[in-house]
N, C-alpha and C positions, 0 to 999 in steps of 0.2 A: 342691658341686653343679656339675651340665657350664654352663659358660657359653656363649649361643650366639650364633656367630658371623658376621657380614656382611663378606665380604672386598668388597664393594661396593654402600659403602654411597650413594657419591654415582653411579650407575649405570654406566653404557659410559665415563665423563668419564674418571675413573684407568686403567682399562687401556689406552683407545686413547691416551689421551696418556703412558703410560707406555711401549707399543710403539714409539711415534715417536720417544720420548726412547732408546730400546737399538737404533733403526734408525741414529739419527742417530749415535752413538757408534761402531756397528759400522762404518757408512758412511766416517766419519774414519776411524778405526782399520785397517780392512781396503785401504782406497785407500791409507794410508801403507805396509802392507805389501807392496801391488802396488808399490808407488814402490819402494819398499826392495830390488826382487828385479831394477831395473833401474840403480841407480845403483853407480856403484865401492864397493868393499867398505870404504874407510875414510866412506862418509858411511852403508852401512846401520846401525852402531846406531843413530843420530840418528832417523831414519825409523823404525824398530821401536820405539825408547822409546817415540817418539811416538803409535805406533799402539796400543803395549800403554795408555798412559795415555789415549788417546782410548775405547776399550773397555770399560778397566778403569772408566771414570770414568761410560760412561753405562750401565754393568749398575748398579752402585749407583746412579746416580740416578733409574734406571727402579722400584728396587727400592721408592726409600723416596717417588717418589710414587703405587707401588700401593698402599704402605702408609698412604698419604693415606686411602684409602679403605674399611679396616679397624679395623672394632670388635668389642669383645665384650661384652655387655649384662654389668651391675653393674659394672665397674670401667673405670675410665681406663687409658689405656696411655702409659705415657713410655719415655723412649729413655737408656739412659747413651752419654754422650759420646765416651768411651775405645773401648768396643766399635764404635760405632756409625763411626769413622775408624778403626779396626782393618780390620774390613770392605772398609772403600775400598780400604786399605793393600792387604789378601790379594786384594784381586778384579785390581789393578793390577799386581802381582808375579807372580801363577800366567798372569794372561793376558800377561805376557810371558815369561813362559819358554816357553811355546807358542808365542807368535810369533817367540820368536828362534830357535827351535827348527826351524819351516817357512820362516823367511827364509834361513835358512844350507844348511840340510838339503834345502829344497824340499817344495815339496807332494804327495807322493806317498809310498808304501810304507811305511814303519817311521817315518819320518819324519811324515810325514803324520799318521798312528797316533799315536804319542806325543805329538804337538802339537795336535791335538783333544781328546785325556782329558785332557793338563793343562789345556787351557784350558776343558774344560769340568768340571773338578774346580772350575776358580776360581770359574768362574758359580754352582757347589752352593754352594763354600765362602761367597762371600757374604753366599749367601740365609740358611743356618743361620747365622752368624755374627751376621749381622743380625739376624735375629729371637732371638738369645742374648740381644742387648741392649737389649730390652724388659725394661719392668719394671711387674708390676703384679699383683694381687692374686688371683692364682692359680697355676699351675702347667699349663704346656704340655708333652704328649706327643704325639709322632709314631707314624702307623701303618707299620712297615717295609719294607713293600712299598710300600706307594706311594711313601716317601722313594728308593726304590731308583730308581723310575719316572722320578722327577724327575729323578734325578744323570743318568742314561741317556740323557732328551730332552737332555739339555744337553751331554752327548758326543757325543751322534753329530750334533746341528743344527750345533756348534762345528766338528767335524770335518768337516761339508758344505760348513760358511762359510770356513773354512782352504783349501777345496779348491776353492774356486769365486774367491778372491783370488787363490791362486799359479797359475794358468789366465793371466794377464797377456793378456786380452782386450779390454779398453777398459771402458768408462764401464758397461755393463748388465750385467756381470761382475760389475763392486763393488756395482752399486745389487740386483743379483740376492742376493750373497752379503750385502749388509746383511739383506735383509730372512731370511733365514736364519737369521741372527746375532739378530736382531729376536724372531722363533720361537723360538730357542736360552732367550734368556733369561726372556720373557714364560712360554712354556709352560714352563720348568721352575718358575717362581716360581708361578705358581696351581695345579700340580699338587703343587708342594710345600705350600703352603696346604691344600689337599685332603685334605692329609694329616695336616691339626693337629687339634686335640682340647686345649680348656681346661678344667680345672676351677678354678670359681673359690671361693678362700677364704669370703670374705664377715668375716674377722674381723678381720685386720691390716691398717693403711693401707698403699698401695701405695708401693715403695720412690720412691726422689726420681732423677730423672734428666732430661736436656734433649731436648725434640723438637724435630728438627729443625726447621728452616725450610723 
């Protein structure tokens, strides 16, 4: 049977506080990459690590406290561990090869281009990856148009946020392109939501896996 589902279930609390948590990562992140685009060329990777693991670090944690607030009526949901720091892994690696991509290359043209789809491929790659590593007594499919929807908000918001840090304009620059960055992730994670569909077993106990903290 379809099991149905509340992606909020404790009201506005998970998503505003989960946009705050992908503001404040993007904020880090994209300020270290404006740093990055002004300092001598042996301290940018230092500045770019650091910006791809500030990003990289608050798309996943934005992700798994929306997921605070996500159930599916009859069954529990747990998390495996491996997947679930896999995730972290691919959101911090893709969103740096886009940053290192626009810090060397600059923000604009081809450059620009290629360092928003990869980073906004990391923001998709995440969000499935993550929800791969759910575990629970049914069976999740995606409707393929709206998953396409979602990869898309997350390309083109990443590719606005890349383009509004390499602008090297000061402090309303960064705080403009967090909140970008902010959009980027939040709306592709509930349009990706949007586009899920559980059916739940009802027969076998649900596999064993750890949720987060």
């Amino acid at each position: 049977m379809q099991g149905t589902v509340d992606g909020f279930n404790y009201g506005l609390v998970t998503p505003l506080v989960a946009y705050l948590m992908a503001c404040l990562g993007g904020a880090l992140g994209l300020r270290c990459t404006t740093r990055a685009m002004l300092v001598t060329r042996s301290w940018r990777p230092g500045w770019l690590a650091l910006g791809s693991a500030a990003i990289g670090s608050g798309i996943w944690t934005m992700h798994f406290i929306a997921m605070m607030g996500f159930t599916i009526e009859h069954t529990p949901i747990r998390y495996d561990w491996l997947m679930t720091f896999a995730s972290l892994a691919v959101a911090i690696v893709m969103v740096g090869v886009g940053i290192f991509i626009v810090g060397y290359r600059g923000a604009r043209g081809t450059a620009l281009f290629t360092g928003g789809t990869v980073t906004g491929l990391g923001i998709a790659s995440m969000h499935y990856l993550g929800m791969a590593g759910m575990h629970l007594d049914g069976q999740l499919t995606y409707n393929t148009f709206t998953v396409s929807v979602s990869v898309a908000i997350a390309m083109a918001a990443a590719t606005a946020s890349l383009w509004a840090a390499g602008q090297v304009r000061g402090f309303l620059w960064s705080v403009g392109a967090a909140l970008i960055m902010g959009l980027a992730v939040t709306g592709m994670h509930y349009t990706g939501m949007a586009a899920l569909d559980v059916h739940v077993g009802g027969t076998s106990e649900p596999s064993v896996g750890g949720s987060p903290a």
